[in-house]
N, CA and C atoms as a LAMMPS dump frame, in Angstrom:
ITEM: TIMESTEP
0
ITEM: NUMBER OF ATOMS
498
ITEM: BOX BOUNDS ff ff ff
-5.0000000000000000e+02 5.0000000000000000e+02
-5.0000000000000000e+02 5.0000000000000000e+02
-5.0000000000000000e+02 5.0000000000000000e+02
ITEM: ATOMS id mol type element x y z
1 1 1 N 5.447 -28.921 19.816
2 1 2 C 5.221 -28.974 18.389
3 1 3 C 5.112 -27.548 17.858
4 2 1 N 5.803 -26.776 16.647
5 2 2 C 5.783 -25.675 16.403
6 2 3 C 5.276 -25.998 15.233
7 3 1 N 4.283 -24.32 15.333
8 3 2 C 3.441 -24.432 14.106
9 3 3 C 3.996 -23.396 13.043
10 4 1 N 3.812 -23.566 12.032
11 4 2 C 4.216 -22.735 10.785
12 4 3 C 2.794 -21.9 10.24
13 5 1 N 3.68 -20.972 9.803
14 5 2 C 2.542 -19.546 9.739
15 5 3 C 2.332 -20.125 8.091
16 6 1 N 0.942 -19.692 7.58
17 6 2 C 0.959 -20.341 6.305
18 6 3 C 1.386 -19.388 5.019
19 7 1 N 1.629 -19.839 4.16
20 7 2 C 2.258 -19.028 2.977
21 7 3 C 1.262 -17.794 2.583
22 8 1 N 1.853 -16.272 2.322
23 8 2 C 0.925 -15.244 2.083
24 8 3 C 0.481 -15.729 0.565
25 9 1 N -0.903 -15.496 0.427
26 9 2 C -1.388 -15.776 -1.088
27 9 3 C -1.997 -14.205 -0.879
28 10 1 N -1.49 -13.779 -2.709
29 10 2 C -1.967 -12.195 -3.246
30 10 3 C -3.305 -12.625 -3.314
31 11 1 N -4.307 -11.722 -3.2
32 11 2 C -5.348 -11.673 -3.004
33 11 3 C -5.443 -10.359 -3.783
34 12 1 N -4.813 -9.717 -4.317
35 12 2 C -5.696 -8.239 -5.228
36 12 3 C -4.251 -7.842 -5.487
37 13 1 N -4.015 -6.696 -6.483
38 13 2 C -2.975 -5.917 -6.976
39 13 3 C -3.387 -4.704 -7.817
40 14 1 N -2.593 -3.44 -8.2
41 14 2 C -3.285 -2.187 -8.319
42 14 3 C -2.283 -2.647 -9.85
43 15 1 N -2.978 -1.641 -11.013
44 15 2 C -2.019 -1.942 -11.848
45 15 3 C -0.792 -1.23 -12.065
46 16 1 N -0.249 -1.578 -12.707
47 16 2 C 1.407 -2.149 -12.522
48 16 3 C 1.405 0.441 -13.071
49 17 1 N 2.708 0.581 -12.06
50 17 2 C 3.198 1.753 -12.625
51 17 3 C 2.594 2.899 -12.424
52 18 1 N 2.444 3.231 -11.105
53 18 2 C 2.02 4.061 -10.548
54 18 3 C 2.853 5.341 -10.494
55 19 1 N 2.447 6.651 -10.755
56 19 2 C 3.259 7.608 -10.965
57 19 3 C 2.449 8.381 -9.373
58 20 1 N 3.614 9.024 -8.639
59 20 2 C 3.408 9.692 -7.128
60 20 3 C 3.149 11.252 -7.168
61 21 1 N 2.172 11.318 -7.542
62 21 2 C 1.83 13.267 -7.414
63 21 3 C 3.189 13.627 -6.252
64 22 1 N 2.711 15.163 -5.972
65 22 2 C 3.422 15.534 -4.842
66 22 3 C 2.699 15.705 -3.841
67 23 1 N 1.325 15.587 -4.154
68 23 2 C 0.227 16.091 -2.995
69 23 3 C -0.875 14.679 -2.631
70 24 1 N -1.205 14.205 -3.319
71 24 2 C -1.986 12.981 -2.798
72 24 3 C -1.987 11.867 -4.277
73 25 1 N -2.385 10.654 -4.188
74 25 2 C -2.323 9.608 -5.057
75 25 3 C -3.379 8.754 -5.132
76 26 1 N -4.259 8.235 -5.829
77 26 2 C -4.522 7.039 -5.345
78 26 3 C -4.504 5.877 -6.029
79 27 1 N -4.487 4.653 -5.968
80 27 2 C -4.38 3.534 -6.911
81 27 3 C -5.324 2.623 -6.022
82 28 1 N -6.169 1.439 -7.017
83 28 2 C -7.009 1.094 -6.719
84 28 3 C -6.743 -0.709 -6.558
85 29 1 N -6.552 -1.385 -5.573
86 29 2 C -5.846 -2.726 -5.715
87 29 3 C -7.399 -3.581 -5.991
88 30 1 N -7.44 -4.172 -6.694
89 30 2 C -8.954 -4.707 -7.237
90 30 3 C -8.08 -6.445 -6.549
91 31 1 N -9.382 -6.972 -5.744
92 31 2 C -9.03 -8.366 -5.491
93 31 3 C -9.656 -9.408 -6.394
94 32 1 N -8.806 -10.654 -6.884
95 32 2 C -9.2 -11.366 -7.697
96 32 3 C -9.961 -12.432 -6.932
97 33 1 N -11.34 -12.714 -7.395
98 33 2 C -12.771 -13.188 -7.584
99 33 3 C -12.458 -14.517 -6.633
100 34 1 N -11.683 -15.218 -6.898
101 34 2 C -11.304 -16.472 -6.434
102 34 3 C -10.62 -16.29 -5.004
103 35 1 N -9.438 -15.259 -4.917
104 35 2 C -8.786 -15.423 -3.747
105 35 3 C -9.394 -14.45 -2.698
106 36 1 N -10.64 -13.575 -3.182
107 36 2 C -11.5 -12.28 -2.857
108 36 3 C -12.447 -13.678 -1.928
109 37 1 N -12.84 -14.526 -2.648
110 37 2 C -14.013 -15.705 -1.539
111 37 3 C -13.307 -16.11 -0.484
112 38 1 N -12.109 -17.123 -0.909
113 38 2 C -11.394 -17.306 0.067
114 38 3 C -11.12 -16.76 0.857
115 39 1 N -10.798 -15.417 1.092
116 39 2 C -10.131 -14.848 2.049
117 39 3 C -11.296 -14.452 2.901
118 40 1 N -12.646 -13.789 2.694
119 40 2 C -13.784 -13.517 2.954
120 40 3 C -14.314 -14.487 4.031
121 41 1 N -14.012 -15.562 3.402
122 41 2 C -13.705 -17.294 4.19
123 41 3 C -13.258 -17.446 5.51
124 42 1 N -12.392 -17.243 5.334
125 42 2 C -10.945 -17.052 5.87
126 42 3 C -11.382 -16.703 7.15
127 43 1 N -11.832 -15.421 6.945
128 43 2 C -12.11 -14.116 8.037
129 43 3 C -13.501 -14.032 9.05
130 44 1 N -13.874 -15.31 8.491
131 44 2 C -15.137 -15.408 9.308
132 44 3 C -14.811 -16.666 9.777
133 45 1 N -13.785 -17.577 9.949
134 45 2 C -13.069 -18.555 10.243
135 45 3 C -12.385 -18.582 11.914
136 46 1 N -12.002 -19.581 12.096
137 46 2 C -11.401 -19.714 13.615
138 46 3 C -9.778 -18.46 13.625
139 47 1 N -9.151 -19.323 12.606
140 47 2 C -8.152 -19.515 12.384
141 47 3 C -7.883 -17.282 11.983
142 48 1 N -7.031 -16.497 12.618
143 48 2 C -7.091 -15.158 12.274
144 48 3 C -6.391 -15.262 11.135
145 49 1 N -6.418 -13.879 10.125
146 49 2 C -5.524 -13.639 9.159
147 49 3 C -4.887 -12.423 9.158
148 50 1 N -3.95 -12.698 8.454
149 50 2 C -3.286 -11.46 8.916
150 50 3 C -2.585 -10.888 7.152
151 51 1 N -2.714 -9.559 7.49
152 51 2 C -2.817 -8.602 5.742
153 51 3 C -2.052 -7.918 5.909
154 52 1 N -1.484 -7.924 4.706
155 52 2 C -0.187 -6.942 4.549
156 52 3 C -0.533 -6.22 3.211
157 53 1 N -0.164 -4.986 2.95
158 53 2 C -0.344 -4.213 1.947
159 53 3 C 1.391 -3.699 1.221
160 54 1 N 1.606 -4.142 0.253
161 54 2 C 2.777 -3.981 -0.051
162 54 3 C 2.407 -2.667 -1.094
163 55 1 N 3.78 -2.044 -1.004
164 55 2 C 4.203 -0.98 -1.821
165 55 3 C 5.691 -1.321 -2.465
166 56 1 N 5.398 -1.707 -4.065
167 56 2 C 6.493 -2.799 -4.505
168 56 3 C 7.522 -1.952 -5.693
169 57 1 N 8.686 -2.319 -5.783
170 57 2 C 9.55 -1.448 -6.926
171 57 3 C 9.485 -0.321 -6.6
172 58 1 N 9.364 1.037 -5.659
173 58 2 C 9.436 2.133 -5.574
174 58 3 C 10.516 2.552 -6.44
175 59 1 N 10.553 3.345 -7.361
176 59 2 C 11.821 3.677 -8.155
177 59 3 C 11.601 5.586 -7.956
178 60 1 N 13.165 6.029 -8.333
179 60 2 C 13.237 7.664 -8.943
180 60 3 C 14.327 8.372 -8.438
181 61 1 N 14.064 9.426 -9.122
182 61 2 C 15.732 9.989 -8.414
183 61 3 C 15.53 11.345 -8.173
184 62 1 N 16.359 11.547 -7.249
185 62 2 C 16.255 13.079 -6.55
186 62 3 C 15.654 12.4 -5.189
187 63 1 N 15.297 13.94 -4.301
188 63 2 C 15.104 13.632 -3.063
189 63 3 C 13.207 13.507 -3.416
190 64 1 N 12.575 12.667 -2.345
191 64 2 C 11.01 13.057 -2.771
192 64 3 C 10.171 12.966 -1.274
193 65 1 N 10.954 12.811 -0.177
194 65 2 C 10.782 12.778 1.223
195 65 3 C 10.054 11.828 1.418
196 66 1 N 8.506 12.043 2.214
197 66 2 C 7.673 10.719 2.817
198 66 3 C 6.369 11.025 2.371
199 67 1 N 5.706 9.949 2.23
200 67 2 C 4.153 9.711 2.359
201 67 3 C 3.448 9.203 3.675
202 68 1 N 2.296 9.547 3.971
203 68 2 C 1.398 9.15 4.294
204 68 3 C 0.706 7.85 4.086
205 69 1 N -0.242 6.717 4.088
206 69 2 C -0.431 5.845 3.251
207 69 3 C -2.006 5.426 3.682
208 70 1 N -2.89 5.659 3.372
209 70 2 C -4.017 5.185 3.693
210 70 3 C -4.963 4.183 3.278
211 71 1 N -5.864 3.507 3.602
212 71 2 C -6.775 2.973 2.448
213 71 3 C -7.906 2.856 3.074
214 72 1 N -8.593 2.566 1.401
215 72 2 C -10.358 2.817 1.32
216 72 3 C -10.683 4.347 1.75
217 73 1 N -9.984 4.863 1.43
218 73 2 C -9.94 6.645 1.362
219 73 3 C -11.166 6.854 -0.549
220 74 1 N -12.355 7.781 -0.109
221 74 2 C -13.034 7.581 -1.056
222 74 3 C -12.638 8.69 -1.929
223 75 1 N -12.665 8.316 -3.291
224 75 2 C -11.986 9.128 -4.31
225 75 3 C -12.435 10.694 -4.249
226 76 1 N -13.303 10.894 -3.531
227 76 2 C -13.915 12.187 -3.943
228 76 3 C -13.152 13.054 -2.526
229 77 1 N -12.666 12.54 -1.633
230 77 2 C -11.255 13.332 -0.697
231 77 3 C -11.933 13.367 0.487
232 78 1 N -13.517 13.099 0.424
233 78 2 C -14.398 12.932 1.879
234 78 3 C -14.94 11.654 2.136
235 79 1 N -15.181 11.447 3.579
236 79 2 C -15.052 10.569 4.668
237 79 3 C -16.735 10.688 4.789
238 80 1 N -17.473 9.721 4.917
239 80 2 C -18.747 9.4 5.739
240 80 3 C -18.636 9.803 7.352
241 81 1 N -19.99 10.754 7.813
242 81 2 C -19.861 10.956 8.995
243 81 3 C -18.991 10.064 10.385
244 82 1 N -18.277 10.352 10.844
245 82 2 C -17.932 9.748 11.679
246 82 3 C -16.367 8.467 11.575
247 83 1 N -16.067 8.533 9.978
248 83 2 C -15.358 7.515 9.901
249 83 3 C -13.785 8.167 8.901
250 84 1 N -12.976 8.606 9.566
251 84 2 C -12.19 9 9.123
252 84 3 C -11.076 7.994 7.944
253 85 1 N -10.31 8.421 7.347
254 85 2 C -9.388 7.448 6.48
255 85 3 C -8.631 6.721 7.731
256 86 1 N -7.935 5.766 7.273
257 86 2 C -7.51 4.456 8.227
258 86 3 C -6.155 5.003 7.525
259 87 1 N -4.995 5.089 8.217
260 87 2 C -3.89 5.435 8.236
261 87 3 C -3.159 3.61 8.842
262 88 1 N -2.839 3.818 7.228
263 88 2 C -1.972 2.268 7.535
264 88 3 C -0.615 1.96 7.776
265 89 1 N 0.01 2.849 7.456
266 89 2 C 1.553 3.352 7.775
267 89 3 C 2.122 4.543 6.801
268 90 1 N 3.816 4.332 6.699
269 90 2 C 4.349 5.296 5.594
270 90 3 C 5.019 4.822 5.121
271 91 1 N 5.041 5.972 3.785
272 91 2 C 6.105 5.166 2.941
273 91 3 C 7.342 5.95 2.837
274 92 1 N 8.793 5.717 3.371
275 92 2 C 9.808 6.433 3.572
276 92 3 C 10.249 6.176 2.046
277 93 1 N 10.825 7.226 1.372
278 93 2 C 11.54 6.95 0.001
279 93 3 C 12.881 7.3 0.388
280 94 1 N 13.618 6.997 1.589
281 94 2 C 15.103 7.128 1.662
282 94 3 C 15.876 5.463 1.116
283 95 1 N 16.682 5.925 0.399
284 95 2 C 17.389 4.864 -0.777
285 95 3 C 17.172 4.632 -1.633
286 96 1 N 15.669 5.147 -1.981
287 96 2 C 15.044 4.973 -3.482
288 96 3 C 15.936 5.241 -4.682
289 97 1 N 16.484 6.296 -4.495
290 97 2 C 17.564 6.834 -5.341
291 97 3 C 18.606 5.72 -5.944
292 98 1 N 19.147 5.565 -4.978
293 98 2 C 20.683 4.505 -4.907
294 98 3 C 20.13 3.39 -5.622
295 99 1 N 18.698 2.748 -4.864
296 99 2 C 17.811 1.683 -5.379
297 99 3 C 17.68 1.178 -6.816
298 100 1 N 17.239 2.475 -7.305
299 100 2 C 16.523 2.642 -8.586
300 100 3 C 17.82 2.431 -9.997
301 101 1 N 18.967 2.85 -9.529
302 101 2 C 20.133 2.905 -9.919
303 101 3 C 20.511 1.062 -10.65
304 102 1 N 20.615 1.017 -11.861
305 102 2 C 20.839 -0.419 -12.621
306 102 3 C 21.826 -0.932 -12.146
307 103 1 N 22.935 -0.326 -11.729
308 103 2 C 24.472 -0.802 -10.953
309 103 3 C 24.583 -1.071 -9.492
310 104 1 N 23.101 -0.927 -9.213
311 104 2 C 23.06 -1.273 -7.225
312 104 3 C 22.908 -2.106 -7.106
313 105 1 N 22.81 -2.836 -5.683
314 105 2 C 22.692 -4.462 -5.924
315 105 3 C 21.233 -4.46 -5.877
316 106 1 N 20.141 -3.724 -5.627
317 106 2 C 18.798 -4.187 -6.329
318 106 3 C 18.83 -4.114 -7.466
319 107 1 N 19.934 -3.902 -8.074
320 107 2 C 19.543 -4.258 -9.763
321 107 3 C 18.766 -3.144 -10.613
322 108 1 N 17.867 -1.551 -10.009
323 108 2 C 17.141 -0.996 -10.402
324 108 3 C 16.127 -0.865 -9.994
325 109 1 N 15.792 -1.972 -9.685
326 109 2 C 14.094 -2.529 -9.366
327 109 3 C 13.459 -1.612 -7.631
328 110 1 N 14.375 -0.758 -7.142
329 110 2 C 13.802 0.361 -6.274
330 110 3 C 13.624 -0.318 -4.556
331 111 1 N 12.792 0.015 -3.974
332 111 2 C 12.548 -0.645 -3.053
333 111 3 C 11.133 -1.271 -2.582
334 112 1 N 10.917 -1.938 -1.232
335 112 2 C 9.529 -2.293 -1.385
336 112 3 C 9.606 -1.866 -0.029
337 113 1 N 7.737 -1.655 0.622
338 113 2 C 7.336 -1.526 1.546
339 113 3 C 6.514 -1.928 1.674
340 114 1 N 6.523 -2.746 3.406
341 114 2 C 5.21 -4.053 3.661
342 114 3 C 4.656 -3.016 4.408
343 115 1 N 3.187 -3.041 4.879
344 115 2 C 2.348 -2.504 6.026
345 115 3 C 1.613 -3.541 6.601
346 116 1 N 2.019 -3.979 7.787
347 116 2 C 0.367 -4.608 8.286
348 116 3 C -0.975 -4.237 8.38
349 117 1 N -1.589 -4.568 7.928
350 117 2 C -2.998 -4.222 7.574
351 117 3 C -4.111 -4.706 8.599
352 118 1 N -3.273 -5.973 9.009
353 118 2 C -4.876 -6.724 9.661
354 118 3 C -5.963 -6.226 10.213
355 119 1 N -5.426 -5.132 11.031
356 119 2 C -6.333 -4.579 12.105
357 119 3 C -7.689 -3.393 11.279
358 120 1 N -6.767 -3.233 10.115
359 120 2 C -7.978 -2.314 9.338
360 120 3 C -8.66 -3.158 8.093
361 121 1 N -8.123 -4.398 7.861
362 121 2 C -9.06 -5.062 7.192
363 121 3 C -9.949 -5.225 8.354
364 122 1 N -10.37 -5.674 9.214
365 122 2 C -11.221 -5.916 10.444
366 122 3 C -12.147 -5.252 10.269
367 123 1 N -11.524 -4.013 10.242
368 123 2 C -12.803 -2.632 10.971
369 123 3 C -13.054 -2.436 9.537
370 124 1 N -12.662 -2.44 8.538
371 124 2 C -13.462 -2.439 7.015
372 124 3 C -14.509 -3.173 7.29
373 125 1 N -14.263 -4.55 7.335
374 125 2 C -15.366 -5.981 7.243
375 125 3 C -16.533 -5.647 8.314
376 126 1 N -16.182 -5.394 9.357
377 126 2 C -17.045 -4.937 10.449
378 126 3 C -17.579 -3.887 10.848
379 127 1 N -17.024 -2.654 10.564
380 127 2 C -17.432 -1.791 11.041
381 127 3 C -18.074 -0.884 9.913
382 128 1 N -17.573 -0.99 8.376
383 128 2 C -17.923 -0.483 6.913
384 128 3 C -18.378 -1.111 6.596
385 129 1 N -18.813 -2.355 6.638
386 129 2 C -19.628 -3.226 5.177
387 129 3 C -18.77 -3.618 3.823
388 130 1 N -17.563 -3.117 4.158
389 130 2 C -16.598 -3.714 2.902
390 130 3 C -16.766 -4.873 2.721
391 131 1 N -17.017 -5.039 0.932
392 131 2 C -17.515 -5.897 0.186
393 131 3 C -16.076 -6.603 -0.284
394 132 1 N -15.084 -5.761 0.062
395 132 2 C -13.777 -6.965 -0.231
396 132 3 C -13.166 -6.829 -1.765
397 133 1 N -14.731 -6.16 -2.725
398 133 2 C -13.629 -6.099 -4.209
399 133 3 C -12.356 -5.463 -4.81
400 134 1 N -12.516 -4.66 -3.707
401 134 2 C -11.03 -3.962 -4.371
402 134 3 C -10.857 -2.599 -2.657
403 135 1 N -9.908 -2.238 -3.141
404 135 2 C -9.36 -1.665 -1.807
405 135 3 C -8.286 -0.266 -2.543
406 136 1 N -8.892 0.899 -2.004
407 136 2 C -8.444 1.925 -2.366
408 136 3 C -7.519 2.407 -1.603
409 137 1 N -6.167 2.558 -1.93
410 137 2 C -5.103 2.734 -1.354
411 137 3 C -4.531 4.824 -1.701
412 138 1 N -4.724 5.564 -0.857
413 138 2 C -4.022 6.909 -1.379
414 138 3 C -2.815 7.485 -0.242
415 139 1 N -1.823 7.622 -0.948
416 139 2 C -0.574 8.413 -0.185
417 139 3 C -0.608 9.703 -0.935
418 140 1 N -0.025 10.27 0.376
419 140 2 C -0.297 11.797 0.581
420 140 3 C 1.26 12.199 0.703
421 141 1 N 1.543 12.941 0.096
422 141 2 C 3.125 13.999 0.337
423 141 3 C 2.768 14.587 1.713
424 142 1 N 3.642 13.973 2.307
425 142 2 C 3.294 15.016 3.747
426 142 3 C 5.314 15.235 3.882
427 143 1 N 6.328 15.142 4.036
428 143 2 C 7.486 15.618 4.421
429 143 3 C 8.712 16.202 3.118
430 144 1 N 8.794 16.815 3.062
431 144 2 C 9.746 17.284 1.866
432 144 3 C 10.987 17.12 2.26
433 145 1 N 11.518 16.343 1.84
434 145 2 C 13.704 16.451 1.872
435 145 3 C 14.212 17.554 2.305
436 146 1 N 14.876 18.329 3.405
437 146 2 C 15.434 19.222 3.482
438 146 3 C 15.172 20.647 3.434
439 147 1 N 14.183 20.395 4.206
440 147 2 C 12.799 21.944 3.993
441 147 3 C 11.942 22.303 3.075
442 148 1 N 12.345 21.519 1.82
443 148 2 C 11.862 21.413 0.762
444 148 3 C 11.78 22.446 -0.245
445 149 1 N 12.586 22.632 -0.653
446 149 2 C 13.114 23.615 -1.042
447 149 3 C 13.865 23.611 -2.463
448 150 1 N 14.408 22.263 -2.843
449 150 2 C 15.379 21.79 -3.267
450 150 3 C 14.256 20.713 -4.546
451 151 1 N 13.306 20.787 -4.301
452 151 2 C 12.313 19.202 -4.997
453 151 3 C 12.536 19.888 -6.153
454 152 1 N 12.646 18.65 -7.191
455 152 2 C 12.323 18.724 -8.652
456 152 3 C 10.753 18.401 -8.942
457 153 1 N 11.258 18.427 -10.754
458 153 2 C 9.478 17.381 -10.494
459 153 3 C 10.098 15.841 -10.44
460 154 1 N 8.6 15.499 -9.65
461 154 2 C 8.775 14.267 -8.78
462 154 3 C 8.855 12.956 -10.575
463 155 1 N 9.729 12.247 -10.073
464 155 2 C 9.303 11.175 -10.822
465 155 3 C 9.149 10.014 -10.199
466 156 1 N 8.948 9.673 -8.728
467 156 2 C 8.782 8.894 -7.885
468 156 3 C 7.911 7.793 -8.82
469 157 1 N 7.919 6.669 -8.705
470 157 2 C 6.967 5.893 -9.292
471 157 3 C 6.698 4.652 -8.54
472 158 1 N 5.412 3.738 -8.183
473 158 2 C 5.395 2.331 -7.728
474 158 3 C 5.146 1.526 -8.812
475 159 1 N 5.952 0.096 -8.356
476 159 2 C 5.606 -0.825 -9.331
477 159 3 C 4.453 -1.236 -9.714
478 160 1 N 3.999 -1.364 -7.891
479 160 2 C 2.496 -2.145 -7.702
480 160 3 C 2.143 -2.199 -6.443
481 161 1 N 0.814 -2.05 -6.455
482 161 2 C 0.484 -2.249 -4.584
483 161 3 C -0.403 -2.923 -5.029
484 162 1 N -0.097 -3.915 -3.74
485 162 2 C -0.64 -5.644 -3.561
486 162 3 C -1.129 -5.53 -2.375
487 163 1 N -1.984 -6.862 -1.714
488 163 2 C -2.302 -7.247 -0.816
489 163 3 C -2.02 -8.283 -0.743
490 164 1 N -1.326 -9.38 0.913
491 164 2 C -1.327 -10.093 0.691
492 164 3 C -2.467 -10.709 1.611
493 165 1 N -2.661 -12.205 1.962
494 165 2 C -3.274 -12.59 3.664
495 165 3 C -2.337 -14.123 3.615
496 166 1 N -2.227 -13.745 4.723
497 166 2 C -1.584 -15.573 5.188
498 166 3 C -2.276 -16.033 6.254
């Protein structure tokens, strides 16, 4: 008998139109009240969950290289003794360009990037005391296009960063 993985429900989203410094970012995905219990639920449950952090519509043009991508990084750029930022993956902006473009077959709308999360929602819940309301997401410019040498100003932009859990 095969089992089916259950449908991801959003659980929080940052608001819409995020503009990408060249040096660090952050946007703040606030979880909504209802799917914030549930999931809380969820996680103290038999059954594991598993989180994905999307980075949605990436749009812009020119080269703008890579990010870094962290979360629950605290706004003020420092870490509580002992507990460094949680490095959740990266965000490559190769195709963004072509992407972002109205005549491509995305239509404009840029690209997206999933991260699995699960393992650092965990150590939030357990090891921080995360309360679950919202989840601070910051990418960092760490690789420049071509030595970097060549960057304009950035107009990199995200649609939205979401969370999901299934």
């Amino acid at each position: 008998m095969a089992t089916t993985s259950p449908r991801p429900e959003l659980v929080g989203a940052s608001q819409p139109s995020i503009a990408l410094a060249k040096a660090t970012t952050t946007a703040r995905v606030t979880y909504q009240e209802p799917a914030r219990l549930a999931a809380t639920a969820r996680l103290a449950g038999a059954r594991p969950v598993n989180a994905f952090l999307n980075l949605e519509n990436v749009t812009g043009s020119g080269l703008h290289g890579s990010y870094e991508v962290y979360i629950d990084v605290p706004s003020t750029g420092t870490t509580a003794p002992g507990q460094a930022p949680l490095l959740a993956g990266h965000l490559s902006t190769f195709g963004v360009c072509k992407a972002s473009r109205p005549d491509s077959p995305h239509g404009g709308s840029g690209i997206t990037t999933v991260l699995e999360i699960t393992p650092l929602i965990e150590q939030l819940h357990h090891e921080r005391g995360w309360d679950g309301h919202h989840l601070d997401v910051t990418l960092v410019h760490k690789v420049s296009p071509c030595g970097g040498g060549g960057e304009t100003e950035s107009d990199l932009k995200i649609g939205r960063v979401s969370v999901y859990y299934s």
